[in-house]
C-alpha positions as CSV (number, residue, x, y, z in Angstrom):
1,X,47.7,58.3,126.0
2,X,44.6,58.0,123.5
3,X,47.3,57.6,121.3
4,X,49.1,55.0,122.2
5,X,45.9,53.1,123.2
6,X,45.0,53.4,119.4
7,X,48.3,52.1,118.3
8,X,47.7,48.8,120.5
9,X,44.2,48.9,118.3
10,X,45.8,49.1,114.7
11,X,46.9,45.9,113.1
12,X,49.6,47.6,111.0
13,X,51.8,48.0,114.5
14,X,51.3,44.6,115.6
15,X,54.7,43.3,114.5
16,X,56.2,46.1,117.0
17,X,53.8,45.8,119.9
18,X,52.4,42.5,120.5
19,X,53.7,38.8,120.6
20,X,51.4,36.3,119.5
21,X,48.9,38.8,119.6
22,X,49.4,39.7,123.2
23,X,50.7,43.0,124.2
24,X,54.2,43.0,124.8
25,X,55.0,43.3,128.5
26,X,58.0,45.8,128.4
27,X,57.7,49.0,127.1
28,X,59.9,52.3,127.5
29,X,58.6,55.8,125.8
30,X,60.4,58.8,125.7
31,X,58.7,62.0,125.7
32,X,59.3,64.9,125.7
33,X,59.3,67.5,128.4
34,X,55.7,69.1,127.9
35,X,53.2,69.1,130.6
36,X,50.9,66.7,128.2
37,X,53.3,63.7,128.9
38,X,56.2,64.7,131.7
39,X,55.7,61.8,134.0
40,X,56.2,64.4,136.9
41,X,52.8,65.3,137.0
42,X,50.6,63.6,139.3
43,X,47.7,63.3,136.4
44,X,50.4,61.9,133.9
45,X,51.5,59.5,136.6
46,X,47.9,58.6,137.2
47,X,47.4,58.1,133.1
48,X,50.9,56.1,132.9
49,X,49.2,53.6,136.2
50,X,46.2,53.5,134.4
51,X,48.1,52.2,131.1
52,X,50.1,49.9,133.0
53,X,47.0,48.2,134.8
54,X,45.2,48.3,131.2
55,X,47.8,46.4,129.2
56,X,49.0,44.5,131.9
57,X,52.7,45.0,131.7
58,X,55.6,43.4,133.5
59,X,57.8,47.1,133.1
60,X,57.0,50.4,131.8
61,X,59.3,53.0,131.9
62,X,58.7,57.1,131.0
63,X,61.9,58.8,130.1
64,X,62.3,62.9,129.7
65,X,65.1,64.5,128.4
66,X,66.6,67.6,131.1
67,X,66.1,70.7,130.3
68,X,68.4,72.2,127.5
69,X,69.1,68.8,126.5
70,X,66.7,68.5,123.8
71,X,69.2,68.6,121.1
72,X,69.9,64.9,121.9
73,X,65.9,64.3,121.5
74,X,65.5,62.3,118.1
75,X,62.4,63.7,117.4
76,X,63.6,67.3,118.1
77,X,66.8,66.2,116.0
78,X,64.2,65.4,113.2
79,X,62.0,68.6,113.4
80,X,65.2,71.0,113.7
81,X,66.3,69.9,110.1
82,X,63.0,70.5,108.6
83,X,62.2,73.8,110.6
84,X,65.9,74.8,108.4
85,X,64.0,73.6,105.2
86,X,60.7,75.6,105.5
87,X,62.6,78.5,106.8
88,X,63.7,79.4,103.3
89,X,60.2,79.2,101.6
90,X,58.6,82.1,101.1
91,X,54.9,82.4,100.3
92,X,53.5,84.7,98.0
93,X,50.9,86.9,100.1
94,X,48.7,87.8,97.3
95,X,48.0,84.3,97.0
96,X,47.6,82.9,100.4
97,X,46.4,85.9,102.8
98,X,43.0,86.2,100.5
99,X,40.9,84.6,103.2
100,X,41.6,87.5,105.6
101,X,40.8,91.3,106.0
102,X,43.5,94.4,106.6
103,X,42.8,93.2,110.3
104,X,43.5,89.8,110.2
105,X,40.2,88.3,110.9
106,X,38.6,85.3,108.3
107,X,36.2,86.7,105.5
108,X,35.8,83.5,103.3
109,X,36.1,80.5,105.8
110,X,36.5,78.0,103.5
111,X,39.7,79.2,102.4
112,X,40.5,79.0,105.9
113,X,40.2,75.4,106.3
């Protein structure tokens, strides 16, 4: 919710969120089905109140897509396309595993970074 409280903050998304400078009072998210936002759980319902107090909005609204239903999930719809594209690079591991040992643990953290 951080997030969203920033957004409010940011004068580059005022266009999309506030009328004459006041937040606007009707606002649907759709999230996804993680326990960080599914507005089934009680602390996510308690964080959603609190943003609706805070903001003071007519109408707020928290939509999930079912389970299994994610292909119809724009974001997911977004990511699936470019998970396809960075499937088919291949890294060269002489170049990019020099940070590690045979084990896998970091010997030059800033290469780590």
């Amino acid at each position: 919710m951080q997030d969203l409280e920033n957004l409010t903050l940011d004068p580059k998304y005022n266009d999309v969120l506030k009328t004459n400078e006041e937040i606007r009072p009707i606002w649907v998210l759709l999230v996804d089905g993680g326990l960080d936002k599914n507005p089934r759980h009680l602390k996510n319902i308690k964080t959603y109140c609190h943003f609706f107090q805070k903001f003071d909005l007519d109408y707020l609204t928290v939509q999930t897509h079912a389970s299994g239903q994610s292909k119809y999930n724009p974001v997911e719809r977004g990511m699936a396309t470019l998970s396809e594209k960075l499937a088919s690079i291949t890294l060269p591991i002489d170049h990019f595993r020099l940070h590690l040992n045979t084990q896998g643990k970091v010997i030059i953290p800033e290469l780590a970074l």
